[in-house]
matplotlib code that plots the C-alpha trace (Angstrom):
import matplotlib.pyplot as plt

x = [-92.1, -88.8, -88.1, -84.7, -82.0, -79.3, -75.8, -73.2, -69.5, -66.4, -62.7, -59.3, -55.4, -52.2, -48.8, -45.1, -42.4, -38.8, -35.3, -33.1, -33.0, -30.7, -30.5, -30.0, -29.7, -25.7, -23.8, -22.0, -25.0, -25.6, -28.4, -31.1, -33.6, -36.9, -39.7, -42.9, -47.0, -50.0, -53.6, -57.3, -60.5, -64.3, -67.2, -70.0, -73.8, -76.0, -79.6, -82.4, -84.3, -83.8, -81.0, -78.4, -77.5, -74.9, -73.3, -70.0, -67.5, -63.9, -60.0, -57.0, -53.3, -50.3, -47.4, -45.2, -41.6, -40.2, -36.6, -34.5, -34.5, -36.1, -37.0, -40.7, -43.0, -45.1, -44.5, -47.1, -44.5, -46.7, -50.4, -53.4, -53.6, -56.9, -57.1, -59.2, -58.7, -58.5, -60.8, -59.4, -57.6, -55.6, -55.4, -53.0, -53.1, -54.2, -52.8, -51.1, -48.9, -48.5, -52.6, -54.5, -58.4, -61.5, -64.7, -68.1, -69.2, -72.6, -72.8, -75.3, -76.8, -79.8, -80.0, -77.9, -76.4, -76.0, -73.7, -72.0, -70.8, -70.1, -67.6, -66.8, -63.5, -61.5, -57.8, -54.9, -51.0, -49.7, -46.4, -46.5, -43.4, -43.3, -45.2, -48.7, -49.6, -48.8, -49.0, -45.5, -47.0, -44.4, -43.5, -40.5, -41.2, -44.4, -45.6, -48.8, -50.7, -51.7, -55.3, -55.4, -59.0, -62.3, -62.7, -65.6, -65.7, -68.2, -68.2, -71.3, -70.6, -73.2, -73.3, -74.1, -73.5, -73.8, -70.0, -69.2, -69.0, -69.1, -69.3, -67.7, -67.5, -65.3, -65.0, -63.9, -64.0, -60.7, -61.6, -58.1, -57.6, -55.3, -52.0, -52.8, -53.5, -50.7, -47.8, -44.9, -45.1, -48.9, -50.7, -52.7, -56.1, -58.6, -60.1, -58.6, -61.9, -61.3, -63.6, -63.1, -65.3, -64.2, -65.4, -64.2, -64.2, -64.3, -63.6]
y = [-11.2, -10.1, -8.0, -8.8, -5.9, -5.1, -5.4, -2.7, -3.6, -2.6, -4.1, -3.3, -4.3, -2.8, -4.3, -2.6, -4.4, -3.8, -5.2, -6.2, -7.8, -8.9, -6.4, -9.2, -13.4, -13.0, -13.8, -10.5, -9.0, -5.4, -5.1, -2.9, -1.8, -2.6, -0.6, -2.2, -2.0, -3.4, -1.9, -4.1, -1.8, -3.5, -1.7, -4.2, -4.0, -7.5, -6.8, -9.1, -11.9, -15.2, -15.5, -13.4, -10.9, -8.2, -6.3, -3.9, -1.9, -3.5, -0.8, -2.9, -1.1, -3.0, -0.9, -2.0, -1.1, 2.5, 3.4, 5.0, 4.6, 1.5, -1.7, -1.2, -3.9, -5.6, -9.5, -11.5, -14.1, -16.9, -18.1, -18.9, -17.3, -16.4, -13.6, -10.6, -10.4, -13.5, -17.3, -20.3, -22.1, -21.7, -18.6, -16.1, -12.4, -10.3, -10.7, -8.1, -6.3, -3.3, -2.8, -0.5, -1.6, -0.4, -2.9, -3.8, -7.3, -9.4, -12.5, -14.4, -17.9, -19.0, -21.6, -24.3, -25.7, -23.0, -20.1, -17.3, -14.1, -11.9, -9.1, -6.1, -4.0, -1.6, -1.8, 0.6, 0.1, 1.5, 2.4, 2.6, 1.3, -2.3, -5.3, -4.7, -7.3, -11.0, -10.4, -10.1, -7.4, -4.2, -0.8, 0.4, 3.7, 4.8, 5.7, 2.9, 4.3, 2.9, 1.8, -2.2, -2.7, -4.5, -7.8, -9.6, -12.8, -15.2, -18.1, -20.5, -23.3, -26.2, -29.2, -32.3, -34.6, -31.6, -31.3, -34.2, -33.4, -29.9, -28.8, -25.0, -23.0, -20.5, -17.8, -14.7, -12.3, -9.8, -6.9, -5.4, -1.7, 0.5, -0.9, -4.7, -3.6, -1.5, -2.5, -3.7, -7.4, -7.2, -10.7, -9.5, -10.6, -7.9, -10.4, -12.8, -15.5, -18.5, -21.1, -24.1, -26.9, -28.5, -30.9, -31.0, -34.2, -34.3, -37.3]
z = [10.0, 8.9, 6.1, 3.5, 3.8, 1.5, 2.0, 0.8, 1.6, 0.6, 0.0, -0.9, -0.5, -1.5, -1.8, -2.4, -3.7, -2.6, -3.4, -6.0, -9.1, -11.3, -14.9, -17.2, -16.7, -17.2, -14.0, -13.4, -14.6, -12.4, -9.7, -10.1, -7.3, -7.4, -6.6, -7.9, -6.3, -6.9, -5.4, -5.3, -4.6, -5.1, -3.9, -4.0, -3.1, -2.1, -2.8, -1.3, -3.7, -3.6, -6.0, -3.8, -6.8, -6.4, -8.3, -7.7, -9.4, -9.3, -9.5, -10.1, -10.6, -11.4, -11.6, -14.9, -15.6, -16.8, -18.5, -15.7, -11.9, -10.1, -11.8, -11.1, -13.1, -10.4, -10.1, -8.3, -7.2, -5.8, -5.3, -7.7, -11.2, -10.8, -8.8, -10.0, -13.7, -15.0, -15.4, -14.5, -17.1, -19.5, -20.5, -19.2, -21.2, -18.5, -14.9, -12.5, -14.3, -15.7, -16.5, -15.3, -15.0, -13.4, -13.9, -12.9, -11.8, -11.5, -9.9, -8.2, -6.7, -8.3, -5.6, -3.7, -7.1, -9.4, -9.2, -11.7, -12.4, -15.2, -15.5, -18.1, -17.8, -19.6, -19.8, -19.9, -19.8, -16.4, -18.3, -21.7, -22.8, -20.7, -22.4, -21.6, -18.4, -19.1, -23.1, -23.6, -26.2, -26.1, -27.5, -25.8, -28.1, -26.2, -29.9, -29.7, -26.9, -23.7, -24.4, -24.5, -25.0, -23.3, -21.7, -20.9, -18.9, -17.4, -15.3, -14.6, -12.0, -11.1, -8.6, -10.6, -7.4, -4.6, -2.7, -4.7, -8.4, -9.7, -13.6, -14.3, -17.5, -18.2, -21.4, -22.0, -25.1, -25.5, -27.9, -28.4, -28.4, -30.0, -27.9, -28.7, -32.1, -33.3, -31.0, -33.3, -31.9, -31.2, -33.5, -36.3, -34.8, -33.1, -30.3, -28.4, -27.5, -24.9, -23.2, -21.2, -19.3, -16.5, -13.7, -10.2, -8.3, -4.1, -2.1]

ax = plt.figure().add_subplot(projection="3d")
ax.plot(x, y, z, "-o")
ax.set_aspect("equal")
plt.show()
């Protein structure tokens, strides 16, 4: 007989940024240098059962911009959208830059068709005078704080026609904090809600 163990593992990545960029889109605009990071931890623990739960605590850190020296918001360049903080979609107000955000995660696979997780985090403004991560929401003053507020988001994927025809949902719930709330350009509404359905076809 052999018994189920669990299975605790650990990840992480960190990038630097270096170089130049222009200061403004005119042509003789001046260069500035860049000096911009990003950093990934999960620390994440697989328990035994049948439907392959685990759970782990998630730290992202984009660095965002700050008046003086080095231009230094992060800029993810190329590659997917959905990374660590964000589903897939649509939907586009938190993604690495200038946030802050530690967070837990739950996901698990009921069985050969069904999959999905489930994440909480808390977000803060790296620097709090850059627009807050891909929000475009600023306060060059500083004055509104550096709290943005709580995000939950869940994904459920199943195989209708198994590696042929797959069925995902997507939602996530924004309750705004302080910064998204009382920033001078920041929309009047408290919570930002989004969902979508989509279906994914293999041939």
């Amino acid at each position: 007989m052999q018994s189920a163990r669990s299975n605790p593992a650990k990840f992480g990545q960190a990038f630097y940024q270096t170089g130049s960029i222009s200061a403004s889109l005119a042509p003789t605009a001046a260069r500035q240098s860049v000096g911009a990071s990003f950093v990934h931890a999960d620390a994440g623990y697989s328990f035994p059962g049948p439907w392959k739960p685990r759970l782990s605590v998630e730290f992202d850190r984009a660095s965002g911009d700050r008046a003086g020296g080095s231009y230094g918001r992060f800029d993810t360049l190329f590659g997917m959208r959905r990374a660590e903080l964000v589903p897939a979609g649509l939907y586009n107000a938190v993604g690495r830059a200038n946030i802050v955000t530690p967070g837990m995660r739950l996901e698990a696979a009921p069985d050969k068709r069904w999959d999905w997780f489930a994440v909480y985090r808390a977000m803060w403004l790296a620097s709090r005078t850059d627009a807050f991560s891909t929000t475009g929401v600023r306060d060059s003053s500083g004055r509104s704080g550096n709290f943005a507020g709580h995000q939950i988001e869940a994904r459920v994927r199943y195989w209708i026609i198994p590696s042929r025809l797959r069925f995902e949902f997507d939602g996530v719930a924004l309750a705004k904090g302080k910064f998204l709330t009382e920033a001078p350009n920041a929309p009047s509404a408290k919570w930002t809600r989004y969902t979508s359905f989509n279906l994914t076809a293999g041939f």
